[in-house]
MARPAVO-308170 format. One record per residue: residue in one letter; chain; x, y, z of N, C-alpha, C in turn. Coordinates in steps of 0.1 Angstrom, whole numbers. Last residue first. Example, Ala and Ser with C-alpha at 12.3 -4.5 7.8 and 13.67 -1.06 7.14 Angstrom:
# MARPAVO-308170
residuo, cadena, nX, nY, nZ, caX, caY, caZ, cX, cY, cZ
S, A, 128, -22, 71, 137, -11, 71, 129, 0, 79 $
A, A, 132, -57, 78, 123, -45, 78, 132, -33, 78 $
//
This chain:
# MARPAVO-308170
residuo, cadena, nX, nY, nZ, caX, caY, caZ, cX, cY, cZ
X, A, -333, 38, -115, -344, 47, -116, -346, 49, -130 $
X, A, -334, 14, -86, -325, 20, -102, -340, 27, -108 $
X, A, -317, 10, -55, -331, 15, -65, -327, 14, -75 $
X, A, -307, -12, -30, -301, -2, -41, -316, 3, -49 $
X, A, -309, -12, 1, -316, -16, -8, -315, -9, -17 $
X, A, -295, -19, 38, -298, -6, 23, -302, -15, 9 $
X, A, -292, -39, 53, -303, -27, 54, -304, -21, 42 $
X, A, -267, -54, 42, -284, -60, 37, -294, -45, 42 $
X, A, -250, -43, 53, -250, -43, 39, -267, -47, 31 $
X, A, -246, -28, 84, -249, -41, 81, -254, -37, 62 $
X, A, -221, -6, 90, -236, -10, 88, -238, -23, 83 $
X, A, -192, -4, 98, -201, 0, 106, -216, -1, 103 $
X, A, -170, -34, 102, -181, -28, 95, -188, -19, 101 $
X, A, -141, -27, 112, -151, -32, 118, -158, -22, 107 $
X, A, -104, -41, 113, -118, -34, 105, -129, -39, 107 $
X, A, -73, -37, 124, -87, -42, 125, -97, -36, 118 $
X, A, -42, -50, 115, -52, -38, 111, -65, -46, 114 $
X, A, -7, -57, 126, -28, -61, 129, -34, -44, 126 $
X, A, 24, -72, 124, 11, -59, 119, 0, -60, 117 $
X, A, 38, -87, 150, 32, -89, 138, 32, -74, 134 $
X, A, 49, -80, 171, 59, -90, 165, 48, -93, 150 $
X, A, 60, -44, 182, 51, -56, 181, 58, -68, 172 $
X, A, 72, -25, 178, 80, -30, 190, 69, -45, 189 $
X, A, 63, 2, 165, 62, -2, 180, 65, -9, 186 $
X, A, 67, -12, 140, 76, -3, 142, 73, 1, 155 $
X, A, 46, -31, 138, 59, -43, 138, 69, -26, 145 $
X, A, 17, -26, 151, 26, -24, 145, 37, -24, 146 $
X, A, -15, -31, 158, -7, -38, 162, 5, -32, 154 $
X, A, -41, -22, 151, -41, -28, 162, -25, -32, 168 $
X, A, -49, 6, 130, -40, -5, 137, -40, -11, 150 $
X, A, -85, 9, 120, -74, 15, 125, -61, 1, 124 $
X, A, -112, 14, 102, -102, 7, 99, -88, 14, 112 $
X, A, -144, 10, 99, -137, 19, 108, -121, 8, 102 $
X, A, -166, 15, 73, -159, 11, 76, -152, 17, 82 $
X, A, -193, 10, 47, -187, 22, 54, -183, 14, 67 $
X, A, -194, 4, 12, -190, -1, 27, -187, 8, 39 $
X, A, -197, 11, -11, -206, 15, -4, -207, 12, 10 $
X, A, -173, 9, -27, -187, -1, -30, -192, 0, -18 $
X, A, -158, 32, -21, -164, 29, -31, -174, 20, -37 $
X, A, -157, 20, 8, -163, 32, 5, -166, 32, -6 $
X, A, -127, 5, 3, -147, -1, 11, -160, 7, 9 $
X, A, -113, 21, 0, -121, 10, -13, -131, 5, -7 $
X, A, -113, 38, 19, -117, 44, 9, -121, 31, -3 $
X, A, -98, 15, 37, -114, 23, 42, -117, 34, 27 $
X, A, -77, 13, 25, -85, 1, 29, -98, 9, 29 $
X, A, -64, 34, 25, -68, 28, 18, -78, 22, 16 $
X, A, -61, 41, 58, -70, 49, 43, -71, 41, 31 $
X, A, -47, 16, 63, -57, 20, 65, -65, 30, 58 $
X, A, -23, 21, 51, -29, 10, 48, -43, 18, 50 $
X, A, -15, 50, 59, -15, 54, 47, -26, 38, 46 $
X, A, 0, 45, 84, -15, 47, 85, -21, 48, 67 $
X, A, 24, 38, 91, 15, 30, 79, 6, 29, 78 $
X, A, 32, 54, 117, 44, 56, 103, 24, 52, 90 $
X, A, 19, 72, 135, 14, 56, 124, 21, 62, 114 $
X, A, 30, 88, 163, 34, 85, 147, 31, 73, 140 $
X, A, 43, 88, 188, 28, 81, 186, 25, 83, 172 $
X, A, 67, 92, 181, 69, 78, 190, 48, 77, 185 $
X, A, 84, 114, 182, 72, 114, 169, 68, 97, 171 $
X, A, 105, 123, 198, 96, 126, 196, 82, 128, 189 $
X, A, 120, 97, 187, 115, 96, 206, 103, 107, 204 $
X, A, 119, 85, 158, 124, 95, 169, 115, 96, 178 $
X, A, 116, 54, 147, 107, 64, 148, 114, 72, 160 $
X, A, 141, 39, 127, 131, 39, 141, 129, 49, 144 $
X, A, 142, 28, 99, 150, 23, 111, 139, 21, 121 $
X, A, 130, 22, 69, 123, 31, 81, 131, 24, 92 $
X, A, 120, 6, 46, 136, 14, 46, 132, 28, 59 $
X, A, 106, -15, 54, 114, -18, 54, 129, -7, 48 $
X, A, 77, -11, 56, 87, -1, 71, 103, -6, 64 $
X, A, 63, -16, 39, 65, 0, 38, 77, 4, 51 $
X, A, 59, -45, 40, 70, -37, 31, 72, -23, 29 $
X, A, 55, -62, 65, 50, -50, 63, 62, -42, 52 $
X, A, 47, -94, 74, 61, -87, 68, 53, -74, 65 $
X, A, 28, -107, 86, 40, -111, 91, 52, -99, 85 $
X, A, -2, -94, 88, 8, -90, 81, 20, -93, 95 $
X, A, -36, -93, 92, -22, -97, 100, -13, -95, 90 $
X, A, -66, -81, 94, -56, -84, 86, -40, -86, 90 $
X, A, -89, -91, 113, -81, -81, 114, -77, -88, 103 $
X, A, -131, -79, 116, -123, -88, 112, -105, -80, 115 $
X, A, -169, -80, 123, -156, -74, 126, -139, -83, 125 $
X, A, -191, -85, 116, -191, -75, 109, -175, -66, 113 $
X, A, -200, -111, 131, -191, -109, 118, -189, -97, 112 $
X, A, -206, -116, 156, -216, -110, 149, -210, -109, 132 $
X, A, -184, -129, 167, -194, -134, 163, -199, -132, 153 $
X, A, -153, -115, 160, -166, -111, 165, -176, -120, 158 $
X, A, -130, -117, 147, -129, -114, 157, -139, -109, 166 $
X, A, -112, -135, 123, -122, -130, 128, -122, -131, 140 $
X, A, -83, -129, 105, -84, -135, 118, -99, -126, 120 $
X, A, -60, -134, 74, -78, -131, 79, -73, -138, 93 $
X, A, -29, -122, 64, -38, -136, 73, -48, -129, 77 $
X, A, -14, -111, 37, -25, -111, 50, -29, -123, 54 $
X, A, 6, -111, 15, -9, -121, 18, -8, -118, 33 $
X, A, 28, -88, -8, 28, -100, 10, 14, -103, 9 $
X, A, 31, -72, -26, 37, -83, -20, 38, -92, -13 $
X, A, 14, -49, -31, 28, -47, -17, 37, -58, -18 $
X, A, -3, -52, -53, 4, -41, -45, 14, -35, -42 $
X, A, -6, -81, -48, -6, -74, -61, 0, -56, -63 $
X, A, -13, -86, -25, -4, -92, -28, 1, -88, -43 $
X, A, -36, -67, -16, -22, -70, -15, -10, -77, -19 $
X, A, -50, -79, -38, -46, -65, -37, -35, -63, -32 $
X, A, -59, -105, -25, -53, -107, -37, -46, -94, -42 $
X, A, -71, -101, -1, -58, -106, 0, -51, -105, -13 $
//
């Protein structure tokens, strides 16, 4: 939350969304990348204008060794009333066991 807000400006709301916990969304009431973007032409309609969050997200998870599905679940430029990025861990953190050599 603190990245974004350092970033972009705006704080995400955490919403979990699986017991098992390895799966979470990031909500965003205000998305500051659509705000000089009207409306996506009829023919570029399946277009993640803000797919750019998502690479992000999943390359800094990657850095500390997180490997990580990140798509949109939800986007304010679709017609939705929030912006939902889900992110599902794909390995459990405890399996791997760092070495030092």
């Amino acid at each position: 939350q603190v990245a974004f807000k350092m970033y972009l400006g705006v704080t995400p709301s955490v919403s979990c969304s699986s017991a098992a916990g390895n799966e979470f969304s990031l909500i965003l009431d205000k998305n500051p990348l659509v705000d000089f973007v009207e409306e996506l032409p009829a023919e570029r309609a399946s277009l993640c204008y803000c797919n750019l969050l998502c690479g992000v997200i999943r390359g800094a998870l990657e850095m500390v060794h997180l490997a990580a599905e990140v798509t949109f679940l939800q986007d304010k430029l679709k017609g939705d009333a929030v912006t939902e990025i889900g992110i599902v861990f794909l390995k459990n953190t405890e399996d791997k066991k760092h070495k030092r050599n």
